[in-house]
N, C-alpha and C positions, 0 to 999 in steps of 0.2 A: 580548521579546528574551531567549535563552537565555543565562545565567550561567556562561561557562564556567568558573570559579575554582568556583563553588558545584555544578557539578555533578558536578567532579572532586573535589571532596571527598565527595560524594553515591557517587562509584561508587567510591572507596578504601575508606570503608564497608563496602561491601557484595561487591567482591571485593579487597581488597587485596594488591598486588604482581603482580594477573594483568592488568591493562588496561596495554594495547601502545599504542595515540592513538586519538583522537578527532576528527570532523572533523564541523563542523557546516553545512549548508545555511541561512543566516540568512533566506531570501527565505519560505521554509515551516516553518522551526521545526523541522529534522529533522535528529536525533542521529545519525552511525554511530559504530561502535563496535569494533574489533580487538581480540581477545584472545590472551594468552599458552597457553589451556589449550582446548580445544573444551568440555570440561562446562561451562565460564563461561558457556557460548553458549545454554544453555537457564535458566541463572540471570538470567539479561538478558529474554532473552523473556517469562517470568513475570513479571516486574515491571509492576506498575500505575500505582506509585508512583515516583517520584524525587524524593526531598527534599520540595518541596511541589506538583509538577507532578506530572498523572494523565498517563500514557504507554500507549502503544501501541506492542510489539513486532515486528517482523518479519525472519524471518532469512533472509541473502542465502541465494546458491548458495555465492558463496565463491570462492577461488581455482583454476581448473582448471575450474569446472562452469559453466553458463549456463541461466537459465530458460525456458521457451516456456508457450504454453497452444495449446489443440487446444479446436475449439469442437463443437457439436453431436452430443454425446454422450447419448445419453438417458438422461434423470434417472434412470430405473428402473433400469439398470442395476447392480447392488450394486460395491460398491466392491473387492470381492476380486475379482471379478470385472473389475474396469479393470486389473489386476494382472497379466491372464493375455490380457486382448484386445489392449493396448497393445503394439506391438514397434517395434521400429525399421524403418524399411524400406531402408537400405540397412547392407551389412558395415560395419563403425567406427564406430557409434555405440551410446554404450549409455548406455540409461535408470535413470538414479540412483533416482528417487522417482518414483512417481504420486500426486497430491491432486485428489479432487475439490473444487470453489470453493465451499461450503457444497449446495445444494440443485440449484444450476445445472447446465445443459447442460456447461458448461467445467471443463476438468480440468487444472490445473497439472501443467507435469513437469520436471524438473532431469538435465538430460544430462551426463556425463563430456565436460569438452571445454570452449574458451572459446568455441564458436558453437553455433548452433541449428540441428538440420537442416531445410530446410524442408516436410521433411512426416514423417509415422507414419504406422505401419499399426494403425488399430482394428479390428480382425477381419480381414476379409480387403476394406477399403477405404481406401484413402488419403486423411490430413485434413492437411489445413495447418496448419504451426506459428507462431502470430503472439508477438509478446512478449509479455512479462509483466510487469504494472504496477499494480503493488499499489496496494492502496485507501487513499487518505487519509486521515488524522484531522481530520475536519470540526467548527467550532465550531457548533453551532447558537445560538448569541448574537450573533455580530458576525459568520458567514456566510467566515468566511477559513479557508483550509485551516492543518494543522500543528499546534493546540494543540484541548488539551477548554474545552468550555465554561465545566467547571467551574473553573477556570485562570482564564478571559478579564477581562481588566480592559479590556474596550472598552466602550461602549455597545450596547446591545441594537439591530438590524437587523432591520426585518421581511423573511421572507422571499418575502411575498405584492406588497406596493405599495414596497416600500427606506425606511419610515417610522422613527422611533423609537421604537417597541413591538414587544410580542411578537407574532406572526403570528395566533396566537388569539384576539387582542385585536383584530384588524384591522377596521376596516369598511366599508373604500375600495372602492371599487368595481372599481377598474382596476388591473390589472397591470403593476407596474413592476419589473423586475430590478434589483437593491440592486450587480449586478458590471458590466452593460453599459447598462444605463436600457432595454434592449427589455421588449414587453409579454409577459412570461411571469414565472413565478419565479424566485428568484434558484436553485432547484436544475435546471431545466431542462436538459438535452441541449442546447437552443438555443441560451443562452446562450455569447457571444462569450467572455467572460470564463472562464467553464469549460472550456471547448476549451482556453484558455492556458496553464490551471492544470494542463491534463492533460497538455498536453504536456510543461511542464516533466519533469515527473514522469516522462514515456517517457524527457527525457534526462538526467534523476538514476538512472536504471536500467542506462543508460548506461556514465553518468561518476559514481557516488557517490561 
């Protein structure tokens, strides 16, 4: 559970007089954050740390902008070069950022606007723009989204049989998911329970 008396004293610290509110998701452990100043906004990001919780950064679009991603983009492609293929395909939109998603096919992009159009032009072909739903901070001890492991005061979750031991330790034979009881892992695509988890997540993207 996130302390909020300790975390605002954690982030007067460290910017004092610039933090505007604070608004917590308690279901997944997830901080936002409003500031008075936009340089705040990369001082936040950097952060690893908060008081004695290891944190993970990410910055919205913000007020005015809205994110998409566009998928199947080839990896080889260099990234200045997404810079100059990417255009909008119709008049009134215009493309704030392009990020490629580390190594992958999908390229984040942040539009001037509160919607997404639903398609770009990557050269001279038309891709569809789905949203954009950032990655969670997964415990690998107790298997729940929103905090690190190194954090976790749960017991230890296998992620192979749902036992209490480490996955490396395992010797079970059979597959059991620690989120839904189906036979797979508990990180699985399949898994009922991660589908739910991701949803939320599309409508914390939403509605943060």
């Amino acid at each position: 559970m996130l302390n909020r008396q300790a975390i605002s004293v954690s982030l007067e610290a460290i910017l004092p007089g610039i933090i505007k509110e604070g608004r917590i998701n308690t279901r997944n452990n997830i901080l936002a954050i409003e500031v008075e100043r936009s340089a705040a906004v990369e001082t936040l990001h950097q952060l690893t740390v908060l008081g004695e919780m290891n944190v993970g950064g990410y910055i919205s679009a913000g007020h005015g902008a809205s994110v998409g991603v566009v998928y199947d983009v080839d990896a080889s492609t260099p990234d200045a070069d997404l810079l100059i293929l990417i255009k909008p395909s119709s008049e009134g939109t215009t493309i704030k950022q392009v990020t490629r998603l580390g190594k992958s096919r999908c390229v984040k992009l942040v539009f001037q606007g509160e919607c997404t159009p639903a398609y770009v032009k990557v050269g001279h072909f038309r891709h569809g723009v789905g949203p954009f739903v950032p990655k969670p901070l997964r415990c690998h001890k107790c298997l729940k989204i929103g905090h690190a492991s190194s954090i976790c005061g749960r017991s230890t979750v296998c992620s192979k049989c749902s036992g209490p031991h480490d996955a490396k330790a395992c010797t079970v034979g059979i597959l059991k998911c620690a989120k839904c009881q189906g036979a797979h892992y508990a990180s699985s695509k399949t898994s009922r329970r991660l589908k739910e988890e991701q949803n939320v997540l599309k409508e914390m993207v939403k509605d943060p």
